[in-house]
PDB file of N, CA, C and O in Angstrom:
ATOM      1  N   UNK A   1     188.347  30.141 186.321  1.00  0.00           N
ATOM      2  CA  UNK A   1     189.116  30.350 185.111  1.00  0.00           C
ATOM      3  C   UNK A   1     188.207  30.956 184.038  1.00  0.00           C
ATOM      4  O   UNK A   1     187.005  30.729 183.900  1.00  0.00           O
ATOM      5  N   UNK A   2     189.079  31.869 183.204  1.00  0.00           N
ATOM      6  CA  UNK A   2     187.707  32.456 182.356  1.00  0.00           C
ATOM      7  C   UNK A   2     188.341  32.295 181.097  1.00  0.00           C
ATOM      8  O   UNK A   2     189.529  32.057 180.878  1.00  0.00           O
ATOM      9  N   UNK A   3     186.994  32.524 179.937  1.00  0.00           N
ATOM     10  CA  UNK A   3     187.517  32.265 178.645  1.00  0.00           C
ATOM     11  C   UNK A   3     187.445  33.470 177.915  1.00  0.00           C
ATOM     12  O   UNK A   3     186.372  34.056 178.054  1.00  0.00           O
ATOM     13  N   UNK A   4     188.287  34.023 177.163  1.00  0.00           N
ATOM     14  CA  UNK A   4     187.817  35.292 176.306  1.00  0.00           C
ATOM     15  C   UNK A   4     187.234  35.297 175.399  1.00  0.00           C
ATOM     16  O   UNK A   4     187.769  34.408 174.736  1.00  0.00           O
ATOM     17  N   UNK A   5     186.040  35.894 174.535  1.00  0.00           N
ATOM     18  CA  UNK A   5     185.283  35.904 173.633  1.00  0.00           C
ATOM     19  C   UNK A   5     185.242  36.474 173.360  1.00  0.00           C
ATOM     20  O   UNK A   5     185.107  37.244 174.311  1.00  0.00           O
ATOM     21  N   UNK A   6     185.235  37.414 171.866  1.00  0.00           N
ATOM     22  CA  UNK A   6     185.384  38.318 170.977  1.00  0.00           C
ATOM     23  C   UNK A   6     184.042  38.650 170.441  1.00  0.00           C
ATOM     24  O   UNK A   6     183.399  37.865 169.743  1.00  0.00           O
ATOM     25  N   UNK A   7     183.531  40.127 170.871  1.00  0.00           N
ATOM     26  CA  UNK A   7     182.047  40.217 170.109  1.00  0.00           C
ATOM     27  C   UNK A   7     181.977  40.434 168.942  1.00  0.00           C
ATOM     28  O   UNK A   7     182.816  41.248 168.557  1.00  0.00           O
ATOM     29  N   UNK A   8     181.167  39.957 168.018  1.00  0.00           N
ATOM     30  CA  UNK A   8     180.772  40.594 166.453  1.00  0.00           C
ATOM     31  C   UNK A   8     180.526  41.710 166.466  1.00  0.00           C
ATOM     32  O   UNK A   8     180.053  42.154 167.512  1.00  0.00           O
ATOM     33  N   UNK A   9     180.722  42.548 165.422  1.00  0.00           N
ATOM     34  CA  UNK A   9     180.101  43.517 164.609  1.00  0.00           C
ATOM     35  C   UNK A   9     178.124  43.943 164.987  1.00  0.00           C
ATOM     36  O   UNK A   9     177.374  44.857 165.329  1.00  0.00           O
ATOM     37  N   UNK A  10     178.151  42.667 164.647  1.00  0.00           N
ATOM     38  CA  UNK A  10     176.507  42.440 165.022  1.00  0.00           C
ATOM     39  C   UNK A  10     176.502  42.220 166.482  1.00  0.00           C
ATOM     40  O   UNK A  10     175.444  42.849 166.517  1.00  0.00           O
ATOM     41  N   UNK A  11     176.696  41.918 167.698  1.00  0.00           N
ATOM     42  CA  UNK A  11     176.740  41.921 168.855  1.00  0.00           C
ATOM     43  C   UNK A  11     176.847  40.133 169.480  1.00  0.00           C
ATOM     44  O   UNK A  11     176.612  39.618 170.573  1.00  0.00           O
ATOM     45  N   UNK A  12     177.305  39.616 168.186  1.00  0.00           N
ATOM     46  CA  UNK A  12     177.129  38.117 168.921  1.00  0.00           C
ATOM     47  C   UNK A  12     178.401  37.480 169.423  1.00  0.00           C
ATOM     48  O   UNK A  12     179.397  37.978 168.897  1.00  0.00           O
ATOM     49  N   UNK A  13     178.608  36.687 170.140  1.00  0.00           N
ATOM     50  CA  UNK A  13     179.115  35.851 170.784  1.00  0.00           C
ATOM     51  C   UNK A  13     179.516  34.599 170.489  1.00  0.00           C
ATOM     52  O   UNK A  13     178.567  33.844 170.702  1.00  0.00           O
ATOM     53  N   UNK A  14     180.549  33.956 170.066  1.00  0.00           N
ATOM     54  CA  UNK A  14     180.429  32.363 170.317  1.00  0.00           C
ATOM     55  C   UNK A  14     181.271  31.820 171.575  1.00  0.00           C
ATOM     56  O   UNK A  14     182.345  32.072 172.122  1.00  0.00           O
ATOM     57  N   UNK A  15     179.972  30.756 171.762  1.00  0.00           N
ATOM     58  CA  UNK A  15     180.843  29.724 173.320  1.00  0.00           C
ATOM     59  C   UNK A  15     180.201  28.398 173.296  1.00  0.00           C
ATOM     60  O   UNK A  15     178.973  28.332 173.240  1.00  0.00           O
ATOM     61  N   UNK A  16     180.899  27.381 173.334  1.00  0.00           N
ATOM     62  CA  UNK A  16     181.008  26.315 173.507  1.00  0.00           C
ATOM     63  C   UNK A  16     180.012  25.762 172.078  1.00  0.00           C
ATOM     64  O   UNK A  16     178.986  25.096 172.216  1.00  0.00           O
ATOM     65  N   UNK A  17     180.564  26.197 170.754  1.00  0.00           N
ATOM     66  CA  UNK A  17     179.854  25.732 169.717  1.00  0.00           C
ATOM     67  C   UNK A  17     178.251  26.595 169.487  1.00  0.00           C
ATOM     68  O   UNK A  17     177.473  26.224 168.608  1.00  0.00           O
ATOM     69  N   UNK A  18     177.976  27.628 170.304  1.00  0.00           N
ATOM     70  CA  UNK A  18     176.676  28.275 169.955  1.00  0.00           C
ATOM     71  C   UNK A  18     177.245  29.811 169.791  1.00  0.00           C
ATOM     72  O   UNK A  18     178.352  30.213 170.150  1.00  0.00           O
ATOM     73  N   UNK A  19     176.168  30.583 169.135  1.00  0.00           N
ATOM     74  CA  UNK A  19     176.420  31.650 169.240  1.00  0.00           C
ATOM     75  C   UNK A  19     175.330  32.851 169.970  1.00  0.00           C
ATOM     76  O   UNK A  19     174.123  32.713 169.774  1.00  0.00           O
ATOM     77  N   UNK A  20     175.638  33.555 170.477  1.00  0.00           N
ATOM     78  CA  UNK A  20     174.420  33.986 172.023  1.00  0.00           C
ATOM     79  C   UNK A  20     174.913  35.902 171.391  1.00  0.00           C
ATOM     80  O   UNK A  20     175.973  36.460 171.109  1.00  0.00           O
ATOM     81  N   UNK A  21     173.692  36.247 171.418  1.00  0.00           N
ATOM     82  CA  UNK A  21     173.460  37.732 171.442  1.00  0.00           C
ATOM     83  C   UNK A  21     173.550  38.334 172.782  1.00  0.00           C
ATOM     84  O   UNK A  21     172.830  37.996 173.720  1.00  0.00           O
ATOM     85  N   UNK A  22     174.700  39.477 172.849  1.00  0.00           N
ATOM     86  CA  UNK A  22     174.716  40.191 173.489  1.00  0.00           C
ATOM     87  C   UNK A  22     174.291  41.544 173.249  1.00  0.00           C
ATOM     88  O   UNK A  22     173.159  41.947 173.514  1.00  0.00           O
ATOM     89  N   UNK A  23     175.028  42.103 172.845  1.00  0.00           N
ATOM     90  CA  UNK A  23     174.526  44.067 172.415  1.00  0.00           C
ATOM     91  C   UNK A  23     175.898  43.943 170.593  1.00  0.00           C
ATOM     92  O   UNK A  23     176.840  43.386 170.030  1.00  0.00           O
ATOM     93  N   UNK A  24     174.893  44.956 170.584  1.00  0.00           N
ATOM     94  CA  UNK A  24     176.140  45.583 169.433  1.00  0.00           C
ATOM     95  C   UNK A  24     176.369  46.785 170.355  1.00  0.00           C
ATOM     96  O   UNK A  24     176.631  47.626 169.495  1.00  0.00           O
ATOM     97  N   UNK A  25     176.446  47.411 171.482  1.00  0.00           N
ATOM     98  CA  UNK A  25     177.452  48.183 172.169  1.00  0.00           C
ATOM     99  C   UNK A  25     178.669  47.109 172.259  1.00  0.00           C
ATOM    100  O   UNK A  25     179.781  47.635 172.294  1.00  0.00           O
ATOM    101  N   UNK A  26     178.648  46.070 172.291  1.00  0.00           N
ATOM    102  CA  UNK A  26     179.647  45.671 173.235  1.00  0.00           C
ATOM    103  C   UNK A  26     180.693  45.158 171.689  1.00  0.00           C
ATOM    104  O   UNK A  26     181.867  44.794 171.769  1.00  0.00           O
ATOM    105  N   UNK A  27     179.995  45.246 170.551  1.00  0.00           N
ATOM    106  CA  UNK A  27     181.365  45.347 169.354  1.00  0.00           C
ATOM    107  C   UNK A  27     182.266  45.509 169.132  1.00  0.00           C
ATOM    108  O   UNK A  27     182.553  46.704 169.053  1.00  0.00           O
ATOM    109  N   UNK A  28     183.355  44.537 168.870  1.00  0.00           N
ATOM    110  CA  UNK A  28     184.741  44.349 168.740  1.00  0.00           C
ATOM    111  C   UNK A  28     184.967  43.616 170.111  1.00  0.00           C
ATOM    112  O   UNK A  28     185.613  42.590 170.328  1.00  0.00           O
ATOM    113  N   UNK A  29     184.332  44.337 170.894  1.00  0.00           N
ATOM    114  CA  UNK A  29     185.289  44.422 172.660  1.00  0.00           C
ATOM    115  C   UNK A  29     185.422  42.756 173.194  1.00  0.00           C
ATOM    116  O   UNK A  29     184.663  41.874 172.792  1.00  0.00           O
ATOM    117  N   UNK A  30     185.916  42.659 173.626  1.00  0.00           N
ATOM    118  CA  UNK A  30     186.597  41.262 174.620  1.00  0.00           C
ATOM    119  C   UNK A  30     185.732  41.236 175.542  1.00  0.00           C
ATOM    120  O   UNK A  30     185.512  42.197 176.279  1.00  0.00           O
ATOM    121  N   UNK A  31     184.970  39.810 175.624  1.00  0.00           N
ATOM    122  CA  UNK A  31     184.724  39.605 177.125  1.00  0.00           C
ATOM    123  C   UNK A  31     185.301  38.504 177.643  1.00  0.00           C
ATOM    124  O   UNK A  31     186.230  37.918 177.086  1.00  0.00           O
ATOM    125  N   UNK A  32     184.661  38.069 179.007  1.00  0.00           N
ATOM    126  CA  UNK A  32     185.504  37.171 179.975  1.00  0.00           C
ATOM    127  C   UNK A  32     184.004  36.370 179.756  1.00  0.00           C
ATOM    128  O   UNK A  32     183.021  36.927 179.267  1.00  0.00           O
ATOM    129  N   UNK A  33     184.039  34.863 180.247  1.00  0.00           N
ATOM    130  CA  UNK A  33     183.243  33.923 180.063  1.00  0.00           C
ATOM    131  C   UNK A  33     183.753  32.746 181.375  1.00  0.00           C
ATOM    132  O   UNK A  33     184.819  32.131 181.329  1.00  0.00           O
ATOM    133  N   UNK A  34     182.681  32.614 182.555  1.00  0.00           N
ATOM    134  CA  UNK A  34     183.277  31.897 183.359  1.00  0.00           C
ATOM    135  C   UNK A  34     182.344  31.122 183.525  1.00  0.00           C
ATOM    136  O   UNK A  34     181.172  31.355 183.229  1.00  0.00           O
ATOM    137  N   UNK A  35     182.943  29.735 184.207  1.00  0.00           N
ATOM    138  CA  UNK A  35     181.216  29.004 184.882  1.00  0.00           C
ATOM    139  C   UNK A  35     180.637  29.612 185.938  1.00  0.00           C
ATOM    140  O   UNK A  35     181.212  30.392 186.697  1.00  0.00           O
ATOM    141  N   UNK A  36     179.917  29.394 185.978  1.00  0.00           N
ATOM    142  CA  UNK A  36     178.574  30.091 187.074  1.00  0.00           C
ATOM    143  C   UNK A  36     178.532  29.484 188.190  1.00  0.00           C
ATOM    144  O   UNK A  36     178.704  28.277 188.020  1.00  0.00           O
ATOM    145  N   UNK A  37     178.303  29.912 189.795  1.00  0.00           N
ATOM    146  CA  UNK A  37     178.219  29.361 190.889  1.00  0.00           C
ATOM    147  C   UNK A  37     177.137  28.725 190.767  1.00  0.00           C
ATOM    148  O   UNK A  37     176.854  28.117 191.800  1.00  0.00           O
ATOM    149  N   UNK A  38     176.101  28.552 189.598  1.00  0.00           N
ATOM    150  CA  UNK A  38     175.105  27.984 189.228  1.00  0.00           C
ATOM    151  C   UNK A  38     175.558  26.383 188.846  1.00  0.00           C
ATOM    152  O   UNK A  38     176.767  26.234 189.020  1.00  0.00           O
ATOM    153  N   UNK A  39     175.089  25.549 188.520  1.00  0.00           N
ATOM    154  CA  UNK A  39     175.084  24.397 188.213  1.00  0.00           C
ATOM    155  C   UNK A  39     174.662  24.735 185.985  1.00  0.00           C
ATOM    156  O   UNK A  39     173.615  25.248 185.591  1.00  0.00           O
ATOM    157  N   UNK A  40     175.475  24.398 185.319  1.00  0.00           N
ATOM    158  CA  UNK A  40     175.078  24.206 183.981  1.00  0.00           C
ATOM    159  C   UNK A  40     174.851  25.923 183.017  1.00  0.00           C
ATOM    160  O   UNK A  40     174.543  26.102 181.839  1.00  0.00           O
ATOM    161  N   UNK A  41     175.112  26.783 183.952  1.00  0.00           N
ATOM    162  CA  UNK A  41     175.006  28.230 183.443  1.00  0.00           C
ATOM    163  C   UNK A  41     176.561  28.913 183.568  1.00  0.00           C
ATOM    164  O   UNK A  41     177.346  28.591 184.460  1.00  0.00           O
ATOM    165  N   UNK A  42     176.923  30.125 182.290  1.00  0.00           N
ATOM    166  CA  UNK A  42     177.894  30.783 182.376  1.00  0.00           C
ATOM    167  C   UNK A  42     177.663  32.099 183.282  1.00  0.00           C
ATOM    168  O   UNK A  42     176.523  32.371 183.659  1.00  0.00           O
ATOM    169  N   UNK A  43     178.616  32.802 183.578  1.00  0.00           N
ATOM    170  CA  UNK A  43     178.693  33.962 183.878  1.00  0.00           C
ATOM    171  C   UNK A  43     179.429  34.993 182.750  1.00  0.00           C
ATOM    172  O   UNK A  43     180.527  34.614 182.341  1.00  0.00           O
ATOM    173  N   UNK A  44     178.885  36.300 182.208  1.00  0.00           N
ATOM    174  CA  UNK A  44     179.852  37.191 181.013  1.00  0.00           C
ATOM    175  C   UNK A  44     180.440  37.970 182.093  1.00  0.00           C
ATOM    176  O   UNK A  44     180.040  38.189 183.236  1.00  0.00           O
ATOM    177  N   UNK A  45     181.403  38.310 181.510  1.00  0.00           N
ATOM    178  CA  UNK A  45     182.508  39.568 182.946  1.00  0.00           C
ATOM    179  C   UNK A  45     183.130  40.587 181.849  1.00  0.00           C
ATOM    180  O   UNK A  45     184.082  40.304 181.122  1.00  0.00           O
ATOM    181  N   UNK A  46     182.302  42.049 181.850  1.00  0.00           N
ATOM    182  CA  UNK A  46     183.499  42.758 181.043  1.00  0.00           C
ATOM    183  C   UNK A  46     183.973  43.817 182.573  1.00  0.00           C
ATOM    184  O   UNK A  46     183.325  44.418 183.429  1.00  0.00           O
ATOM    185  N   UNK A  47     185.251  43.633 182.325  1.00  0.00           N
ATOM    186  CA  UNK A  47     186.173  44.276 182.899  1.00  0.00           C
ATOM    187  C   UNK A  47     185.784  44.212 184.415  1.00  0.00           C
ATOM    188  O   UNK A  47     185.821  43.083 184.905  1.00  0.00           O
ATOM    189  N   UNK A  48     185.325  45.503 185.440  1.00  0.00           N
ATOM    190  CA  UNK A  48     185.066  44.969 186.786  1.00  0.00           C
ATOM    191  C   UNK A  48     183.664  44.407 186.938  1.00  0.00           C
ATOM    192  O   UNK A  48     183.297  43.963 188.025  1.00  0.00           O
ATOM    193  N   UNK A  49     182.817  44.416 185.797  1.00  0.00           N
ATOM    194  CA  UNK A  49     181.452  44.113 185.978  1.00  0.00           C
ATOM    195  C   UNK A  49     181.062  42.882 185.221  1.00  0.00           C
ATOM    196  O   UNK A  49     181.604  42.450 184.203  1.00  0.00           O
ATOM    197  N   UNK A  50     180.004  42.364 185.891  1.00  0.00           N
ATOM    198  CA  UNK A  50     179.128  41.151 185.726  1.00  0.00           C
ATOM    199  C   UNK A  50     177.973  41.795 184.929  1.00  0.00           C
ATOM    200  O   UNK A  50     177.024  42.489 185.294  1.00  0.00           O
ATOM    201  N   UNK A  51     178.375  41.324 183.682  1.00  0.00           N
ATOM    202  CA  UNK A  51     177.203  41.933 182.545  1.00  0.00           C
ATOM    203  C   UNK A  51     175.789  40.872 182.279  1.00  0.00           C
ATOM    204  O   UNK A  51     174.729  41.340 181.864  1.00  0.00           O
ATOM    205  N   UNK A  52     176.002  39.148 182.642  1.00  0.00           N
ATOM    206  CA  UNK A  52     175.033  38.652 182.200  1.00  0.00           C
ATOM    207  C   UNK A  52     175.320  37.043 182.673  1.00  0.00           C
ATOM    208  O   UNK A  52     176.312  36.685 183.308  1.00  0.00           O
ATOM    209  N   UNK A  53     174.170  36.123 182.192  1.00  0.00           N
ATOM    210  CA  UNK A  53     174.635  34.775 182.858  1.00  0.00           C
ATOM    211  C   UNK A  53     173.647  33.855 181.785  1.00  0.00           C
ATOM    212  O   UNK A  53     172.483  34.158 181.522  1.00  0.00           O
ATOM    213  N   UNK A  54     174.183  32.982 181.378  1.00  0.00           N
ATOM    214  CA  UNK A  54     173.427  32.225 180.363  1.00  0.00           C
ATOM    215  C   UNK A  54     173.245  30.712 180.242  1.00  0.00           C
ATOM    216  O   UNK A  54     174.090  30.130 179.561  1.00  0.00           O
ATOM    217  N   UNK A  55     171.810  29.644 181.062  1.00  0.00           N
ATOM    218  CA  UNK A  55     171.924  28.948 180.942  1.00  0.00           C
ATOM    219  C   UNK A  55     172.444  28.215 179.524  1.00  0.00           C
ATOM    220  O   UNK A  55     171.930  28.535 178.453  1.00  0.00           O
ATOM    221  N   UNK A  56     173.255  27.444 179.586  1.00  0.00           N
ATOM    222  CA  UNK A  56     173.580  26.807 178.427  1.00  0.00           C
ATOM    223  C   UNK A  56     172.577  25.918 178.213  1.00  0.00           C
ATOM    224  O   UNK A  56     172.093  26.064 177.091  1.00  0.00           O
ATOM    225  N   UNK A  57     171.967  24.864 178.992  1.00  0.00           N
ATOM    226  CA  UNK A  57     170.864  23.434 178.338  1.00  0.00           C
ATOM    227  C   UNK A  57     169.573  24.628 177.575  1.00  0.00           C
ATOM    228  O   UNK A  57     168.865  24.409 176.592  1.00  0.00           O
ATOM    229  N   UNK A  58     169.619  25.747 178.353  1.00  0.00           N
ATOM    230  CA  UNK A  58     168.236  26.138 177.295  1.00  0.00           C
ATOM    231  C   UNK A  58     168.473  27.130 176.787  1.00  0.00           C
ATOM    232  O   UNK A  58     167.599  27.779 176.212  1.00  0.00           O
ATOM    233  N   UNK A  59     170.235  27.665 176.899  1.00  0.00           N
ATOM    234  CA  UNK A  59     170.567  28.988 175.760  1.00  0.00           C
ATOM    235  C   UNK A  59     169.706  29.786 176.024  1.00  0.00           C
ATOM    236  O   UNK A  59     168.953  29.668 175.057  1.00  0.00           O
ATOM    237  N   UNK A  60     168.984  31.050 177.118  1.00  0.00           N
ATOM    238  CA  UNK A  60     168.723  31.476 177.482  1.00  0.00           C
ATOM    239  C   UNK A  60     169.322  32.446 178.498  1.00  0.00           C
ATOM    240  O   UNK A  60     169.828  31.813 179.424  1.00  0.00           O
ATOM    241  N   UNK A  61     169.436  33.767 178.636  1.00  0.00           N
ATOM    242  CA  UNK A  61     169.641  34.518 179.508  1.00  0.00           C
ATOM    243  C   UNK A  61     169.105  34.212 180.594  1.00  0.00           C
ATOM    244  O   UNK A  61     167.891  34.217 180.386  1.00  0.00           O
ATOM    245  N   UNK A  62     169.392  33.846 182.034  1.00  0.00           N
ATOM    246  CA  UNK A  62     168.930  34.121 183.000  1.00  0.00           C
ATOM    247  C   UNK A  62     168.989  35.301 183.936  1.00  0.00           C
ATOM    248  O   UNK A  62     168.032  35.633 184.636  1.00  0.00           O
ATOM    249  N   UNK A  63     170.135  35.912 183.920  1.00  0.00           N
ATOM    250  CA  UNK A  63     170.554  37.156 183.813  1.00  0.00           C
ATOM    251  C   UNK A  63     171.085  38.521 183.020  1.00  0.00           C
ATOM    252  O   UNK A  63     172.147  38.311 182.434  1.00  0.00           O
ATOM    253  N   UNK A  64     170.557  39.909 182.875  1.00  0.00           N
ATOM    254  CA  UNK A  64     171.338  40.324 182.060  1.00  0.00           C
ATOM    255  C   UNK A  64     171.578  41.737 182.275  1.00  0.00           C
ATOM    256  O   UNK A  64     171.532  42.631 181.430  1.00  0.00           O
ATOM    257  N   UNK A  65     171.872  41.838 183.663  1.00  0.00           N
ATOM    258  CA  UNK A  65     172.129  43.132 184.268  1.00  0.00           C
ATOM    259  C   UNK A  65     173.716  43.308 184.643  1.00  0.00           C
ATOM    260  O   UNK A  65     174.539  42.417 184.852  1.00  0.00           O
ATOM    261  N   UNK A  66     173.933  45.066 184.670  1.00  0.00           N
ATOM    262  CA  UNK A  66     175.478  44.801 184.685  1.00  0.00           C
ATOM    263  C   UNK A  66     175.322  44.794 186.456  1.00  0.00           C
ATOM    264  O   UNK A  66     174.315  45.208 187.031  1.00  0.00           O
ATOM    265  N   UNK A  67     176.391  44.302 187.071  1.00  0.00           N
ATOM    266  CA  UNK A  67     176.995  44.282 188.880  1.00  0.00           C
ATOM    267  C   UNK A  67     178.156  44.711 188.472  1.00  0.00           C
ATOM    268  O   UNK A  67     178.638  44.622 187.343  1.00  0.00           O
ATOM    269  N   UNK A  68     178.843  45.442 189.945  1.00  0.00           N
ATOM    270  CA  UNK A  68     179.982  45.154 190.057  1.00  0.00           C
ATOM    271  C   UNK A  68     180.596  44.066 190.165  1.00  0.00           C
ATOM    272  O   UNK A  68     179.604  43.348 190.041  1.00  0.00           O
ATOM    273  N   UNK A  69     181.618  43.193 190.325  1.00  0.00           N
ATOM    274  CA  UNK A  69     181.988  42.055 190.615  1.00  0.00           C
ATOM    275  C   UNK A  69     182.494  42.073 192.134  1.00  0.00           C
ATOM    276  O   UNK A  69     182.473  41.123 192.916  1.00  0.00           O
ATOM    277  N   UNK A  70     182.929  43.299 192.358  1.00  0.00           N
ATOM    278  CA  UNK A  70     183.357  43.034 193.913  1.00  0.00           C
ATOM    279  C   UNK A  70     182.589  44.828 194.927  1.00  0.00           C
ATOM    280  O   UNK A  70     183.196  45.897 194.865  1.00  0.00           O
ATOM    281  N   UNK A  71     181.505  44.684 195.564  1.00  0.00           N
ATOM    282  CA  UNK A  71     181.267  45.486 196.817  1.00  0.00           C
ATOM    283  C   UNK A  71     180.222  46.252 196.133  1.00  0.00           C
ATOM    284  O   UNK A  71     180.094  47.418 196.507  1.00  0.00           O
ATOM    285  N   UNK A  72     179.539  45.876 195.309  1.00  0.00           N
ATOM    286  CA  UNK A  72     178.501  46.556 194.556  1.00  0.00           C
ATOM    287  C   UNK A  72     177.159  46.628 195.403  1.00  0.00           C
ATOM    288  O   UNK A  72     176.319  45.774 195.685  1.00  0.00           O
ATOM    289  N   UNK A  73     177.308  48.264 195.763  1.00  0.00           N
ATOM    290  CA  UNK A  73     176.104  48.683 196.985  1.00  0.00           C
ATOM    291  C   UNK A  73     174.583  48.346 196.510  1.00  0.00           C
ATOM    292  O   UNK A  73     173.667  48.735 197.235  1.00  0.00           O
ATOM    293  N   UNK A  74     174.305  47.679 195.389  1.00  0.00           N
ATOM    294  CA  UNK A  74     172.753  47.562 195.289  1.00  0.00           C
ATOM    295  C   UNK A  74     172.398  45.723 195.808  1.00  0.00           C
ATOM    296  O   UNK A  74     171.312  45.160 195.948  1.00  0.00           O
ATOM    297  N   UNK A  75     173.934  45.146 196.000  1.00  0.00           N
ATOM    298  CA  UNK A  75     173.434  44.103 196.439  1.00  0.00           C
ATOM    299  C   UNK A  75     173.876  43.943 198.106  1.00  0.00           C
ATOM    300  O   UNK A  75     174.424  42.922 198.522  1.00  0.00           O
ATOM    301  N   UNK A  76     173.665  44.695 198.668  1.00  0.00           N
ATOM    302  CA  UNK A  76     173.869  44.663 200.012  1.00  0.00           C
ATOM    303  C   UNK A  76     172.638  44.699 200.801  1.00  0.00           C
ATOM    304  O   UNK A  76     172.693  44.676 202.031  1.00  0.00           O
TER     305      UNK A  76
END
């Protein structure tokens, strides 16, 4: 299930009471916000791609590359 999040002007984010820097490319635009096959980390989703992943206990990026979400040839 995912949550939508609305980027700032400035490129930030709020989720679950924090607020997490993404880009100011990604301004105005909608993203998707899911839990992570990880244990305690999100996943960001704009549109078919996996833009980033953010432990929450240490608010930290662990990821922050875009994927496809489905058949993306660099992870094969």
């Amino acid at each position: 299930e995912y949550q939508r999040c609305k980027v700032s002007e400035t490129g930030y984010f709020s989720y679950g009471g924090h607020r997490y820097f993404l880009s100011e490319g990604f301004r105005g635009k909608s993203i998707a916000v899911r839990e992570s096959a990880l244990p305690g980390q999100i996943t960001l989703v704009f549109r078919q791609f996996r833009i980033g992943r953010i432990d929450l206990d240490k608010r930290v990026y662990t990821l922050k590359k875009c994927y496809l979400l489905d058949n993306d040839p660099r992870l094969d």
